[in-house]
MINU-831347 format. One line per field, with one value per residue (C-alpha): z, y, x; residue number from 1. Coordinates in steps of 0.02 Angstrom, whole numbers, padded with zeros to 5 digits. Each point is the difference from the previous one (the first is absolute). Example, Ala and Ser with C-alpha at 12.3 -4.5 7.8 and 13.67 -1.06 7.14 Angstrom:
<rs>
w: [00390 -00033] .
v: [-00225 00172] .
u: [00615 00069] .
pos: [1 2] .
</rs>
This chain:
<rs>
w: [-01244 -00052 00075 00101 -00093 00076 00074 -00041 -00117 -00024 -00192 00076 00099 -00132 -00157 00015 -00091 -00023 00085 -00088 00052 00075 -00071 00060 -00088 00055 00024 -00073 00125 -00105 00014 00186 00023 -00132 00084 00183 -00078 -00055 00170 00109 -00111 -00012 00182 00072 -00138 00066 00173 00124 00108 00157 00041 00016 -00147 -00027 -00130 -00084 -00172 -00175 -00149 -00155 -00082 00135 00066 00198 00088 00173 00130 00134 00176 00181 00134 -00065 -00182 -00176 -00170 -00174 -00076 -00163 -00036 -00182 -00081 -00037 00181 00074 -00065 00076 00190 00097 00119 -00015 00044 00130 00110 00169 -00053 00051 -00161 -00083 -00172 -00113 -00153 -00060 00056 -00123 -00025 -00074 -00088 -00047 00200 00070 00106 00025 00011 -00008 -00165 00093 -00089 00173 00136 00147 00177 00130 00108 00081 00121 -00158 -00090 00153 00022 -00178 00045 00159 -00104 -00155 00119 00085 -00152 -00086 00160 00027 -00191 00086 -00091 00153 00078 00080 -00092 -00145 00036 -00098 00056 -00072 -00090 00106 -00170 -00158 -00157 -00076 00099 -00085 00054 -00028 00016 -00085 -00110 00057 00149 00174 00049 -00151 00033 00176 -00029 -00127 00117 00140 -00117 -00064 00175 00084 -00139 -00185 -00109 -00180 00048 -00142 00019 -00039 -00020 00060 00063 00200 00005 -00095 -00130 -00084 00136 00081 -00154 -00060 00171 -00019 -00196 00062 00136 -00109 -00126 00100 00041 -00170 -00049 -00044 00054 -00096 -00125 -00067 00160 00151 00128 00169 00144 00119 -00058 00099 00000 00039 00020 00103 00167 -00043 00060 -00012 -00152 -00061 00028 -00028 -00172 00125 00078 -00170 -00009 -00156 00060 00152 -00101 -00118 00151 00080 -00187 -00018 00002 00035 00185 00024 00125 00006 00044 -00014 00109 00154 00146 00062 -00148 -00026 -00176 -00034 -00128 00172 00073 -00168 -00035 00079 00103 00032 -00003 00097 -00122 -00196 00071 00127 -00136 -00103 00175 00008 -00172 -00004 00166 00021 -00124 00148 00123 -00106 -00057 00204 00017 -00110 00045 00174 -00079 -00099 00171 00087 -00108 -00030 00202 -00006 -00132 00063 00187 -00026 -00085 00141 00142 -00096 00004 00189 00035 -00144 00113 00149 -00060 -00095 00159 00097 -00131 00013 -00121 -00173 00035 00152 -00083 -00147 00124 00016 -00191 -00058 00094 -00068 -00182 00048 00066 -00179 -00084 00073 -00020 -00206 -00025 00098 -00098 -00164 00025 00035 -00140 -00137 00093 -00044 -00176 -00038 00058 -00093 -00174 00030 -00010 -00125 -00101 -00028 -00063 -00143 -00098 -00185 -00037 00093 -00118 -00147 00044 00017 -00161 -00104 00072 -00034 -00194 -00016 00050 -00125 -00116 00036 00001 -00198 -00057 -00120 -00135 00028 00167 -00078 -00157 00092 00078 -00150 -00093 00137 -00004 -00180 00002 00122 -00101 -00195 00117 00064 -00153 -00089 00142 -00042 -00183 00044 00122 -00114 -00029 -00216 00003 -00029 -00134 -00116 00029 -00051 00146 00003 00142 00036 00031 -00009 -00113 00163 00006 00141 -00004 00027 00093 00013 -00115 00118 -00042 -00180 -00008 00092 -00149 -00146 -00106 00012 -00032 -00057 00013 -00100 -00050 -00145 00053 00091 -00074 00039 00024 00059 00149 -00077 -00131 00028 -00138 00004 00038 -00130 00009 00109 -00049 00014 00195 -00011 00003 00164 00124 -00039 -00193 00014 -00046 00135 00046 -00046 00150 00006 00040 00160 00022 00090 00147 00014 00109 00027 00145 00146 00110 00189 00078 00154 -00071] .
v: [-04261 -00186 -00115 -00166 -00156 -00126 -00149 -00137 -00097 -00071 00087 00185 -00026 -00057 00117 00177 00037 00162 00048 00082 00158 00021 00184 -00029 -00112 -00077 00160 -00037 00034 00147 00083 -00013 00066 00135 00035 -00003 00134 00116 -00013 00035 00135 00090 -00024 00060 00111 00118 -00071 00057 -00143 -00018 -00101 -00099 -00055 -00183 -00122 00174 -00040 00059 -00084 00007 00084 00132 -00027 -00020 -00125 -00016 -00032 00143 -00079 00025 -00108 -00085 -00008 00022 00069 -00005 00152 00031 00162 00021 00041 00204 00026 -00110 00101 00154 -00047 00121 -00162 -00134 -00142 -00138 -00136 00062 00179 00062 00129 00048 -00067 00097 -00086 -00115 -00167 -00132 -00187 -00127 -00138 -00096 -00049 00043 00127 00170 00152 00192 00071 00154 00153 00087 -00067 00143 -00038 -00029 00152 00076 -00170 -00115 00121 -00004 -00164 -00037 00137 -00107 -00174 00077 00072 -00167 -00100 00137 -00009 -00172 00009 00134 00143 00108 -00082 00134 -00051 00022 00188 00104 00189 00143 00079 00176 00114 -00058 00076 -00056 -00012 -00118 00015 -00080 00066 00123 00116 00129 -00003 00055 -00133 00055 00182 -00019 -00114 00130 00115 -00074 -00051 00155 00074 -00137 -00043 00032 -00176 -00063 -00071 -00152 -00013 -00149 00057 -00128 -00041 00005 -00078 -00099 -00139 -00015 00100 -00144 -00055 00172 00014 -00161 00034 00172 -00080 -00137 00134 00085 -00147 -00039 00158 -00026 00125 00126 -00027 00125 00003 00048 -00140 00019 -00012 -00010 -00008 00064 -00092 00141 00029 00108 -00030 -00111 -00123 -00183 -00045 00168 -00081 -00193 00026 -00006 -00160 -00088 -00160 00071 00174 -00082 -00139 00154 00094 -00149 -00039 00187 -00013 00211 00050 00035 00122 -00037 00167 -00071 00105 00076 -00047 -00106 -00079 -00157 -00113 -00172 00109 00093 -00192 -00040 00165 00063 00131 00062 00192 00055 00131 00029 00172 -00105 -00107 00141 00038 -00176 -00014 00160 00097 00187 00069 00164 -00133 -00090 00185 00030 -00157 00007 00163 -00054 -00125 00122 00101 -00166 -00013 00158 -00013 -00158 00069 00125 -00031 -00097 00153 00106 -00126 -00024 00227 -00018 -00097 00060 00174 -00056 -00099 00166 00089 -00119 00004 00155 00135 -00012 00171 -00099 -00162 00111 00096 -00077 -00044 00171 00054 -00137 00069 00154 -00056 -00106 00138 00113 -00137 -00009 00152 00014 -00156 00075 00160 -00092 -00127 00139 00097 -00176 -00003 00204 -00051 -00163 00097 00144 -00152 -00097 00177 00030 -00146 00016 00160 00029 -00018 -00184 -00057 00043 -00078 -00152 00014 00012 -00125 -00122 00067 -00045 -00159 -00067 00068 -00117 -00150 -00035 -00173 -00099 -00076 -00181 -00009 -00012 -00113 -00112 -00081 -00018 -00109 -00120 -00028 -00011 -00143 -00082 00019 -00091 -00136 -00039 00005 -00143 -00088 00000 -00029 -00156 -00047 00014 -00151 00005 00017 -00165 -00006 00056 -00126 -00145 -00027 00006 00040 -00145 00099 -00073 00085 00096 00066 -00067 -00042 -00216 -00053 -00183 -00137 -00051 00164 00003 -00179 00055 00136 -00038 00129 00112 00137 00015 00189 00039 00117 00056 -00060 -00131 -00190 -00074 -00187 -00156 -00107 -00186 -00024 00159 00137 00162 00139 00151 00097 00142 00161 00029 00079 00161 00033 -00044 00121 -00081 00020 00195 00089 00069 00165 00094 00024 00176 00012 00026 00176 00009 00115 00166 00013 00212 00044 00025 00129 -00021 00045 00046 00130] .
u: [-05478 00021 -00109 00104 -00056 -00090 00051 -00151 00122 00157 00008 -00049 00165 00116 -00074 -00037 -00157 -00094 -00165 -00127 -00029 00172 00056 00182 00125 00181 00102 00214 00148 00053 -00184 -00016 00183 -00020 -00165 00085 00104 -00118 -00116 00185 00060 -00156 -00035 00145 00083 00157 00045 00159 00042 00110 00107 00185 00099 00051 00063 00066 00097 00042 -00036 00112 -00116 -00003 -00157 -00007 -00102 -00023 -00164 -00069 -00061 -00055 -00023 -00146 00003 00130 -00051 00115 00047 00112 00101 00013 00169 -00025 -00099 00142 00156 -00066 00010 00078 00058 00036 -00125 00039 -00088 -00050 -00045 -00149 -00086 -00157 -00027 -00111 -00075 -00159 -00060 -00005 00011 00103 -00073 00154 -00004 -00167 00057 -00045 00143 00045 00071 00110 00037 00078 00092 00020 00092 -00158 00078 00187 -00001 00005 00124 00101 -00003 00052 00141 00061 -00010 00096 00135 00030 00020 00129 00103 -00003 00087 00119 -00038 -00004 00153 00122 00168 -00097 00005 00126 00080 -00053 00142 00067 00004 -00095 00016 -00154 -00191 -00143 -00160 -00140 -00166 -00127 00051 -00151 -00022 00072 00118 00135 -00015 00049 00131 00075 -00016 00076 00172 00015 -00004 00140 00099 -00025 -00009 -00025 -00192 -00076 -00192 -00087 -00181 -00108 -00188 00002 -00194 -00122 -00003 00189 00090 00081 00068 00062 00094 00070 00056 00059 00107 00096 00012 00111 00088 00067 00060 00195 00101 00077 -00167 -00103 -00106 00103 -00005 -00062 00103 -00153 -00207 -00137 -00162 -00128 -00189 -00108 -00111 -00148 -00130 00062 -00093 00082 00175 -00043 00097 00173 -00061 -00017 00130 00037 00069 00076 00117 00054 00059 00087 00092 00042 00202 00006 -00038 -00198 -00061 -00214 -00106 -00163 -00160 00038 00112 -00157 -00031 00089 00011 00095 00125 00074 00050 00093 00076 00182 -00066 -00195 -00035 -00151 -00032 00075 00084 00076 00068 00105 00058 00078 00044 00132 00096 -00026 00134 00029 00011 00143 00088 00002 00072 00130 00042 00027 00117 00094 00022 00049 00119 00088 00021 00054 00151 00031 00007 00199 00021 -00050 00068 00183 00002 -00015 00121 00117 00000 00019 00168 00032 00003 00094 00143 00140 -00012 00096 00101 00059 00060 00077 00101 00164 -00018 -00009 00156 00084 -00031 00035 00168 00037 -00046 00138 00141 -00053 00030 00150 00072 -00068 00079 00166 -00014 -00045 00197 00090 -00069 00036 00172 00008 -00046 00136 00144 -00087 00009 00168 00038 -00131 00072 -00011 00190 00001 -00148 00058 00161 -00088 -00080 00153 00118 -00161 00007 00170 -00024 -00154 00083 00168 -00138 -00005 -00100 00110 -00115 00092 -00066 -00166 00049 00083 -00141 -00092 00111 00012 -00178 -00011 00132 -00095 -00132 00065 00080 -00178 -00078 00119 -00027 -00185 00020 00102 -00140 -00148 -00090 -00001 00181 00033 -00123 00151 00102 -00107 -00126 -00181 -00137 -00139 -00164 -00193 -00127 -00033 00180 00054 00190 00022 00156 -00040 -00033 -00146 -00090 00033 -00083 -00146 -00034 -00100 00117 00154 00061 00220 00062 00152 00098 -00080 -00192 -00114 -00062 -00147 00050 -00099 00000 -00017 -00138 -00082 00033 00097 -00138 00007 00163 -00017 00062 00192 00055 00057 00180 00076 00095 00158 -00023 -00016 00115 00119 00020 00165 00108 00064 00184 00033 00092 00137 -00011 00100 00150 00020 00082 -00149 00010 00017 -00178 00082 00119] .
pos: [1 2 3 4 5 6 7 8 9 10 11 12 13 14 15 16 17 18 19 20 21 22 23 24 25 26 27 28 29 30 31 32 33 34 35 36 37 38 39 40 41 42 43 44 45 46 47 48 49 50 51 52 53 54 55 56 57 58 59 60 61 62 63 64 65 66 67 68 69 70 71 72 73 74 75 76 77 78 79 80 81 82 83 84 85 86 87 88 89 90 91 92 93 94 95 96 97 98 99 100 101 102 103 104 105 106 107 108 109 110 111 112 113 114 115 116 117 118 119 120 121 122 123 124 125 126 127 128 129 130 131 132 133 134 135 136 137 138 139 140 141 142 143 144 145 146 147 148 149 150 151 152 153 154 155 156 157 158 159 160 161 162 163 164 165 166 167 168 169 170 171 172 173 174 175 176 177 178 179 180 181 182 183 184 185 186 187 188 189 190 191 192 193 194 195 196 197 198 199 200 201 202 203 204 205 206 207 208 209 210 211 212 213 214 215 216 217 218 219 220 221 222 223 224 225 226 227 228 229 230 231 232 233 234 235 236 237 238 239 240 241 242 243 244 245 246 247 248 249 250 251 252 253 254 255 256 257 258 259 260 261 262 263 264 265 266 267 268 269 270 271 272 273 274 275 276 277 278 279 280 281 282 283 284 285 286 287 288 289 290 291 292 293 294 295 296 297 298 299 300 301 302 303 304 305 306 307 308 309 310 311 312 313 314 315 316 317 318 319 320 321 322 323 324 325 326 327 328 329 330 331 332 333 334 335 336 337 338 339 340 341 342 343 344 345 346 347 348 349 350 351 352 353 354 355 356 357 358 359 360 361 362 363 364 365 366 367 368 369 370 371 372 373 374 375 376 377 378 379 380 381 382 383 384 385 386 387 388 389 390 391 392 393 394 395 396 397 398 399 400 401 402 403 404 405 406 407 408 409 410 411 412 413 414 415 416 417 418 419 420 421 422 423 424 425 426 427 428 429 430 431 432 433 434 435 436 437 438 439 440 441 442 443 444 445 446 447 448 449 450 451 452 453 454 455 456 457 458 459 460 461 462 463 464 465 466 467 468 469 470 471 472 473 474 475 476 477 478 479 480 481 482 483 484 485 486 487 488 489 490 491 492 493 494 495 496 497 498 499 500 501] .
</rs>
C-alpha cells in the first residue's frame, strides 16, 4: 500500500515525490476500474437477483436497459439484444422478477451493474398482476368494449381454426363438426406455448383476415381460437398485447377456446364470444344438422296444414250448401216434360209440312212434261235464228271515229309549233335551247340560237361572236311527210231485217 506523504513542508504538499522504499506507485483510473472489475466478477460470478423492474426501455440497437430495486437499495442491469428478443413477456416498470446473469461494473460511470441473460416472472402473483395491469390498459383503449362484439353467423360454410396441428384440441374439434354439422374446416397450424407462439397466433389470426373471398383459400365465415387446459404460464401466449390487438382487428367473427372453463386469458375479453372448452366452440360455431332437418320438417308439415286446411274448411261447407240445395232431377222436372212436349209438336208439324210439299210436287209435275219442253225449245230456235247481225251495224261506228280522228290530227298539224317555220319565221332559243319570247331575255344571253326551216344559226348578242354552228335539228313534225288518207268507204245500204220478226 502507498504510504500518505508527509506534511513537514509546504513543497511535500504541492509536489508528489517518491519515497524510497515505497513498493507501490500512483495506480491510473483505468487500472483501478479494470481492477474493480476483475475483484467483482470473480467474486460474485453467476448471480440470480430479485427484485422490481424500473426505468425499463429499449434501445435502437435492441438492447434493454433498465434498474432492479427493493425498498432499500437499486442496481443497473442491461439485457443484450439476442437474450432480449427471446422474452416470453414483455418487460415493464413495477414488475416484480428474478434476473439471472453476472455482476459486473461499468467504468464509463463508476457504477457497478448486472449483465442479464434471463429475465423470469418472480412467481403467479407478479404474473397475475402483470395480467390485471395489461387488461386495464387494453380496455381503457376499448378493446373489450361490448358494441365491439360481432354475431356469430347461424350456418357457416367455412370453419378456421387456429391452433396445433398435433395435438388434442383439433381432433376434438373435428370431431365435434363432423358430428353436428359437416363443414369445409381451414387449419392454421400454430405454436400454442413457448418463445414465438404469440406471434404465430397473432400472424395466424390476420392471416385469416385477409383472405379475399372467392380466392384460392376459402374464407372463413367464423375462426376459432383454440388451445388446451394449462397452467397460466402455459397460456400467457393468449395474454400477449400482441395476440390480443390481432383478435380485436380480426374483421371475421372470433370465438376464443383457450384452457378450461376456469381458465381465463385477455384473448376471451376481445374475442366475440368465449368457449369454456374448444368442443364447446364447434358447438357454437355450426347447429345440429338433425335438429335443423326436424325443424324444417315441422315446417314442411306446418305448411302442408296450413294449405290445405281452406282446402279442407271450403269441402265442409261446399256440402253442407250441397245438401241444402234441391236435387237436379227435381229442378229438371218440368224442363224435361217440356221437351218432351216440343218434341211431339215437331214431328207433328214435320209430318204435315213433308204432306204439303208431296202435294205441292204432284201440281208442279204436270206442268213439266216432255212435249211442253221441247215446245219451248223450238219456238226459242226459231227465233235466234230470225235475229241476223247486219255487218253495217258494226261499220258504222267505225267510220265515225275515224273521221273524228283525221279532223283531229290537222288540227294538230296546224297547231304545231315549226309550222310557221315554212313560211318565213324563225324560233329564238339560247345555247341551252330554251325558246326566248322577249327581247329582255334575248339581251340577257351571251349567244343565240335562230331555228329555221331548213336548220339552226348560231348568232351573237352585241360584240360577242357566233359560237360554232351546231349540228342541223332534225326534221320537224310538221316537215314529215303526211300520211295518206284512205278513202273513206261509203257504207252499205241492204235492206235490214226486222229483229223482232
Amino acid at each position: 500500500m502507498a504510504r500518505a506523504p508527509s506534511s513537514s513542508t509546504p513543497q511535500d504538499r504541492l509536489l508528489a515525490r517518491e519515497k524510497q522504499g515505497d513498493n507501490a506507485g500512483a495506480m491510473s483510473i483505468t487500472e483501478i476500474s479494470q481492477s474493480l472489475k476483475r475483484t467483482v466478477e470473480e467474486r460474485f460470478g453467476y448471480v440470480r437477483l430479485r427484485g422490481e423492474l424500473s426505468g425499463v426501455k429499449r434501445a435502437a440497437s435492441g438492447h434493454m436497459y433498465c434498474a432492479l430495486k427493493d425498498d432499500k437499495a437499486v442496481l443497473d442491469g442491461v439485457m443484450w439484444r439476442g437474450n432480449a428478443g427471446r422474452l416470453a413477456f414483455v418487460p415493464e416498470d413495477g414488475l416484480e422478477v428474478i434476473a439471472s446473469g453476472k455482476l459486473t461494473t461499468y467504468p464509463g460511470r463508476s457504477k457497478y451493474q448486472v449483465v442479464i441473460d434471463s429475465l423470469e416472472i418472480a412467481g403467479e402473483g407478479a404474473l397475475l398482476a402483470l395480467l390485471e395491469k395489461t387488461r386495464a390498459r387494453l380496455e381503457g383503449e376499448g378493446l373489450f368494449a361490448p358494441e365491439r362484439k360481432r354475431r356469430l353467423p347461424y350456418l357457416p360454410r367455412t370453419i378456421g381454426v387456429v391452433t396445433s396441428p398435433t395435438g388434442s384440441v383439433i381432433r376434438d374439434i373435428l370431431h365435434r363438426l363432423a358430428d353436428r354439422f359437416p363443414s369445409h374446416v381451414v387449419v392454421w397450424p400454430v405454436l400454442v406455448q413457448g418463445p414465438g407462439a404469440a406471434a404465430q397466433v397473432a400472424g395466424a389470426i390476420r392471416g385469416f383476415s385477409a383472405l379475399e373471398p372467392g380466392g384460392p383459400v376459402a374464407r372463413p365465415d367464423v375462426v376459432i381460437v383454440a388451445r388446451g387446459g394449462g397452467s397460466i404460464e402455459d397460456l400467457w401466449s393468449f395474454n400477449e398485447e400482441e395476440v390480443v390487438r390481432a383478435i380485436a382487428d380480426c374483421t371475421i367473427p372470433l370465438i376464443s377456446a383457450v384452457g378450461h372453463e376456469t381458465d381465463t386469458t385477455l384473448a376471451d375479453y376481445a374475442a366475440d364470444r368465449r368457449a369454456p372448452t374448444p368442443t364447446a366452440a364447434a358447438e357454437m360455431a355450426v347447429p345440429v344438422r338433425a335438429d335443423l332437418d326436424a325443424t324444417l320438417a315441422d315446417f314442411g308439415a306446418r305448411q302442408r296444414r296450413a294449405v290445405h286446411r281452406p282446402v279442407e274448411l271450403g269441402r265442409e261447407r261446399l256440402e253442407a250448401r250441397v245438401r241444402r240445395m234441391p236435387r237436379a232431377q227435381t229442378l229438371l222436372q218440368p224442363q224435361a216434360q217440356r221437351l218432351d212436349d216440343l218434341s211431339e209438336r215437331l214431328r207433328r208439324g214435320l209430318r204435315d209440312r213433308a204432306g204439303k210439299g208431296r202435294e205441292e210436287l204432284a201440281g208442279v209435275a204436270t206442268r213439266l212434261s216432255p212435249r211442253l219442253l221441247n215446245r219451248a225449245l223450238d219456238d226459242g230456235k226459231a227465233r235466234l235464228v230470225r235475229a241476223r247481225l247486219v255487218p253495217a251495224l258494226v261499220q258504222r261506228p267505225m267510220v265515225a271515229a275515224r273521221d273524228r280522228l283525221d279532223a283531229l290530227t290537222r288540227v294538230a298539224s296546224q297547231l304545231h309549233p315549226e309550222k310557221p317555220l315554212e313560211r318565213g319565221y324563225a324560233i329564238v332559243r339560247n345555247t341551252a335551247g330554251t325558246a326566248l319570247t322577249g327581247k329582255t331575255q334575248a339581251a340577257e344571253e351571251a349567244a343565240l340560237v335562230l331555228q329555221f326551216k331548213d336548220g339552226d344559226l348560231s348568232v351573237g348578242v352585241g360584240d360577242t361572236p357566233p359560237p360554232a354552228q351546231s349540228a342541223p335539228v332534225q326534221q320537224s313534225a310538221a316537215a314529215a311527210p303526211k300520211p295518206s288518207r284512205k278513202p273513206r268507204p261509203k257504207p252499205p245500204s241492204p235492206q235490214q231485217d226486222d229483229l223482232f220478226g
